[in-house]
C-alpha positions as CSV (number, residue, x, y, z in Angstrom):
1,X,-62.0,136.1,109.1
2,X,-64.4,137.2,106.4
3,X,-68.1,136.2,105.9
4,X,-71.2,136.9,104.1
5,X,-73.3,139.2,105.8
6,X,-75.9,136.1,107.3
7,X,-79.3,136.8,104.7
8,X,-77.2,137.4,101.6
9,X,-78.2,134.7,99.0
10,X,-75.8,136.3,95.9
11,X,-77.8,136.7,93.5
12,X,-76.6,137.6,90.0
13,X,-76.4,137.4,86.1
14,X,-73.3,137.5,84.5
15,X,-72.9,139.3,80.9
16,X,-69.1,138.5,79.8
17,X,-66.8,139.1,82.5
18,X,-69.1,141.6,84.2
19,X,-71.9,140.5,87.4
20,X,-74.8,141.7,88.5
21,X,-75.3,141.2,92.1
22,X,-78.4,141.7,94.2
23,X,-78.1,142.9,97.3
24,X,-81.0,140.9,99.6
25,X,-80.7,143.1,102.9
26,X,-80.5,146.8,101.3
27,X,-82.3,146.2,97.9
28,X,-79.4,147.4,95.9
29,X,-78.1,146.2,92.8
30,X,-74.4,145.9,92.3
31,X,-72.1,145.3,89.0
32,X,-68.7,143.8,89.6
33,X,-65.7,142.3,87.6
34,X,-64.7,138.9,87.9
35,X,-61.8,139.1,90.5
36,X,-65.0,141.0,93.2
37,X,-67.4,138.1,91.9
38,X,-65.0,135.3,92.4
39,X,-64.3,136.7,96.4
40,X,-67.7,136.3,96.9
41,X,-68.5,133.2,95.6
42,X,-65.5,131.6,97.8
43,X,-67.3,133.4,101.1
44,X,-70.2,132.1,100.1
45,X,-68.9,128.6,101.1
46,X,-67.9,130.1,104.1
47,X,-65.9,132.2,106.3
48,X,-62.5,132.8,105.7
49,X,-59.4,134.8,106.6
50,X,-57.8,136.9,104.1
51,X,-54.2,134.9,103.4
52,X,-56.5,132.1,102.9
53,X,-59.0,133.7,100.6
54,X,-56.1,135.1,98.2
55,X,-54.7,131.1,98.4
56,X,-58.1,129.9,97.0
57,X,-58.4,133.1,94.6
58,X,-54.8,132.5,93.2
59,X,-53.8,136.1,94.4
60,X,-49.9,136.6,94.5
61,X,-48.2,138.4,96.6
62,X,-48.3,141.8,95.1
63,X,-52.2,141.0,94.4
64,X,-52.8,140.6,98.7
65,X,-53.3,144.7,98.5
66,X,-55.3,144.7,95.9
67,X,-57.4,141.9,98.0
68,X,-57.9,143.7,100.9
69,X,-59.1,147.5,98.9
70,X,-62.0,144.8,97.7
71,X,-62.2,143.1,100.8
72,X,-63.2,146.4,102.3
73,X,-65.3,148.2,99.4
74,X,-67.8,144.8,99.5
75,X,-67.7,145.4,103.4
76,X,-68.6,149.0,102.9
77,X,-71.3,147.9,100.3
78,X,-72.8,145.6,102.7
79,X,-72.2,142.5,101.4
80,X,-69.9,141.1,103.7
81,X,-68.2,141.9,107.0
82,X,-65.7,140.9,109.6
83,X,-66.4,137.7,111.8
């Protein structure tokens, strides 16, 4: 299952189809495509495990990799993690 790091509220300004996201625990600041912005949003309603997440993204099968690189660089960023 994936989550939001508890204390993230997502903040962000969209310009196109690139966001700006603030991070609310390390004060960073963040720009990511759609497909990054979209995984967070759907975390944001709440946890979720990965075959799930790419159902409610619309990721195909050959789009599941893909999923989890992100899954883990937006972990490694702090924005989300593990539950």
């Amino acid at each position: 299952m994936w989550r939001l790091i508890p204390g993230q509220s997502l903040a962000h300004r969209c310009w196109m189809d690139e966001f700006v996201v603030y991070n609310d625990l390390s004060g960073d600041t963040h720009l990511f495509g759609a497909d990054a912005m979209q995984v967070l949003l759907c975390l944001r309603e709440g946890p979720v495990d990965a075959d799930a997440l790419a159902l409610r993204i619309g990721a195909g099968p050959h789009e599941q990799e893909s999923l989890a690189v992100l899954l883990v660089e937006l972990a490694a960023l702090s924005l989300i993690e593990q539950a």
